[in-house]
N, C-alpha and C positions, 0 to 999 in steps of 0.2 A: 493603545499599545501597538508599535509596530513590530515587524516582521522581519528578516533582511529578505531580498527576491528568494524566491521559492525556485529548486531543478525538485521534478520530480524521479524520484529512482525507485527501481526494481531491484535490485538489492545491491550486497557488499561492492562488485566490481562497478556500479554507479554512483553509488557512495562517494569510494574514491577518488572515481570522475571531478565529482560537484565538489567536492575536498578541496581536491590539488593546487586551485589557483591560491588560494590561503585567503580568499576574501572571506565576508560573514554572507552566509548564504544559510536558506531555510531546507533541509532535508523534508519533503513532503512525500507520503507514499502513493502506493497508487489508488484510487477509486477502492475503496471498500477493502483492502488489503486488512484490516483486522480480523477481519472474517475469512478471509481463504488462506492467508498466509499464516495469521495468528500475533497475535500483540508479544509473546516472548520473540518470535524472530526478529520482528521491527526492532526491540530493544537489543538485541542481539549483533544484527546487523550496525544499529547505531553506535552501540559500545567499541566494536573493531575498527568501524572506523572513525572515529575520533579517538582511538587510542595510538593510531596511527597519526593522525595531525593535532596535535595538543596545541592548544590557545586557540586552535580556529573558532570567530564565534559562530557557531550551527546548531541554532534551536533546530528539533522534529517535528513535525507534526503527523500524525498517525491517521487515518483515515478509516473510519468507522462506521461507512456506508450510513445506512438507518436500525443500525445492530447497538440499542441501550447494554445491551447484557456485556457487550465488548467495549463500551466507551467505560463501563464500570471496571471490567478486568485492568484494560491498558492506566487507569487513572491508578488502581492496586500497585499495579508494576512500575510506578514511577513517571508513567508518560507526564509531560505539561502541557503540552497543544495538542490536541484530537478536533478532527470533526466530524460531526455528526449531524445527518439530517433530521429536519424539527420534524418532530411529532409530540406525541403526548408528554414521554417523558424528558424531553429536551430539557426543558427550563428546573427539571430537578437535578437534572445531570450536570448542567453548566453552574448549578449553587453547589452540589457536591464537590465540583471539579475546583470551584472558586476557592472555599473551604478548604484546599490544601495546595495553595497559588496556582492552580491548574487554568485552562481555559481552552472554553471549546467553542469551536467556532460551526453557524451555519453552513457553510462552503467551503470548499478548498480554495485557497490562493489561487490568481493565477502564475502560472510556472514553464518552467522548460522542458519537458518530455522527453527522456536522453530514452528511452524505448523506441523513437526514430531516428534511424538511421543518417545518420551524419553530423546530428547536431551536439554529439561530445565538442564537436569542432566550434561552436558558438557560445560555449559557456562563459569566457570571459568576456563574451560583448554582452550576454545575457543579464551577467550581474553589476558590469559597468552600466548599461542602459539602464538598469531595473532600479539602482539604488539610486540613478540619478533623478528620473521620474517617480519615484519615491511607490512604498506600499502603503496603502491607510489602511488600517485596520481600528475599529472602534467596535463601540455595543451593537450595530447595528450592521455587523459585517466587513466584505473586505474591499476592496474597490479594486481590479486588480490593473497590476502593468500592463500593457499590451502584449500583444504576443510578438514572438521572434522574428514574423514576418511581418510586423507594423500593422496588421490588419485586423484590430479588435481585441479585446481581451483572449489572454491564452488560453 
């Protein structure tokens, strides 16, 4: 199953950002943002902004460091992509997750970083590059696009 490229954002005002061009682009959050931010904000955040751009298609994906007890909460509240680092209870989590079309991935995509400075200004190359070069995503993880600066995964 794939993805469309992944911006990662820090909240509602980068949301927007990764919105605006109306392509399909992946909402990914930051490293472990279930856990400091909380899985209601993320859905929160995601809610306004796609309620601001209707028909964009923009799966989430929520980012659940190595926190099982948050990959269970976000999966309660509706999440459908999380990721989560394997450990023990991975492989329970990703059949629970499955179990209600959910799906968690070992790693985060690779993505665009709008938390440095300047690159709101590259998202439309970002997602033109990224879909062109395509994402794989499979059972076995994600492969990701390179990065913005052509020099290896983002």
């Amino acid at each position: 199953m794939s993805l469309p490229p992944a911006i990662l954002v820090h909240g509602l005002p980068h949301a927007r950002l990764a919105l605006a061009p109306g392509r399909p682009v992946t909402l990914l959050s930051a490293p472990g943002a279930a856990s400091y931010a909380g899985c209601g904000w993320w859905r929160a955040v995601v809610t306004a902004a796609l309620a601001e751009r209707p028909g964009v298609d923009a799966p989430d994906v929520l980012d659940c460091g190595d926190s099982p007890g948050r990959a269970l909460e976000a999966l309660s509240l509706g999440c459908r992509w999380l990721v989560l680092r394997p450990g023990p209870s991975w492989e329970d989590i990703s059949a629970r997750a499955a179990m209600q079309g959910a799906r968690v991935l070992p790693a985060a995509p690779g993505s665009l970083d709008l938390s440095k400075a300047g690159l709101e200004r590259r998202i439309a190359a970002w997602l033109s590059f990224s879909a062109a070069a395509g994402v794989i995503r499979d059972e076995a993880g994600t492969v990701p696009p390179p990065s913005p600066s052509g020099r290896g995964p983002g």
